[in-house]
C-alpha positions in Angstrom: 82.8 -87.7 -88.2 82.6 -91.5 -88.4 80.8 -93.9 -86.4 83.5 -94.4 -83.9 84.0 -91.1 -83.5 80.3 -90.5 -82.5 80.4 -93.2 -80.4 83.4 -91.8 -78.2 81.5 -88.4 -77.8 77.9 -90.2 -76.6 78.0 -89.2 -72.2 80.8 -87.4 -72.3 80.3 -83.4 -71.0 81.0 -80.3 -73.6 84.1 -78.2 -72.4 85.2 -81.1 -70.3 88.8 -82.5 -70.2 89.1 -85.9 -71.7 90.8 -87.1 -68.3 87.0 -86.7 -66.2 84.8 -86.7 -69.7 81.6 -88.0 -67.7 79.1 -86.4 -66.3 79.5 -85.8 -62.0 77.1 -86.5 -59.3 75.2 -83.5 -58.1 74.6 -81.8 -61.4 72.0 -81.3 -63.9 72.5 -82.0 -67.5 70.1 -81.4 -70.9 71.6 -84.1 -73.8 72.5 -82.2 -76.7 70.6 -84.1 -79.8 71.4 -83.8 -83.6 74.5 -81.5 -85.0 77.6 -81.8 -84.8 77.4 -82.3 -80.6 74.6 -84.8 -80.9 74.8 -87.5 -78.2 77.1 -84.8 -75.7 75.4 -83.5 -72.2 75.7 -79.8 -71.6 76.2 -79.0 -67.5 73.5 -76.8 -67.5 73.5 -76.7 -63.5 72.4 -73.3 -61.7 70.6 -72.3 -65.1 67.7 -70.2 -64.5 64.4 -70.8 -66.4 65.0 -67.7 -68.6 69.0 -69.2 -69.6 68.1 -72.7 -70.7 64.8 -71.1 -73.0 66.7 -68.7 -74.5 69.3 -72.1 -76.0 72.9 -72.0 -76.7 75.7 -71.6 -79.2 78.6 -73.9 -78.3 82.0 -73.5 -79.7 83.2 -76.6 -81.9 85.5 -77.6 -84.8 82.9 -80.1 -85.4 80.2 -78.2 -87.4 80.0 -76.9 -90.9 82.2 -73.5 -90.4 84.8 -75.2 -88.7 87.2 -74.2 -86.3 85.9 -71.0 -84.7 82.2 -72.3 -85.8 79.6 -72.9 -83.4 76.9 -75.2 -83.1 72.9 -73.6 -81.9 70.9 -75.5 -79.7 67.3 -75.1 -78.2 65.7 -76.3 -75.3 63.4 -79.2 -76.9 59.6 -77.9 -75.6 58.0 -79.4 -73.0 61.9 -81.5 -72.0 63.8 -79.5 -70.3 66.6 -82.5 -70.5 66.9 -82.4 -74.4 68.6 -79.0 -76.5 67.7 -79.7 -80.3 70.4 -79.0 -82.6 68.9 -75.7 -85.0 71.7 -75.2 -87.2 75.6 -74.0 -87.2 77.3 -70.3 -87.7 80.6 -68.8 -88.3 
């Protein structure tokens, strides 16, 4: 991914259309940082305490196993609005 390309994805929401790519009033969102994602939010409204420790793995052509890769984040300790990037899998 170039520059440009980064720049395109930086406040735009993972799984959203690219009609309404921004994020919407009224929800809560952690900013996914590093990886292939880096510079994405992730809706992480209605998450309990237990879901956003316990991290993600998000679907994307973007990382190192390509399409049906995903991407691993964790919640960043102590920021609750930040999931580090920890690595791709198949």
């Amino acid at each position: 991914m170039n520059g440009d390309d980064e720049q395109l994805l930086r406040g735009r929401v993972y799984g959203t259309d690219h009609d309404h790519p921004g994020p919407r009033p009224g929800q809560t969102y952690a900013e996914l940082v590093g990886g292939p994602l880096d510079g994405l939010l992730l809706d992480i409204t209605g998450w309990t305490a237990e879901e956003i420790g316990a991290g993600v793995s998000l679907p994307t052509e973007l990382g190192a196993f390509g399409a049906g890769g995903r991407a691993l984040y964790d919640p960043r300790p102590g920021d609750r609005g930040r999931f580090d990037w920890s690595g791709d899998c198949p």
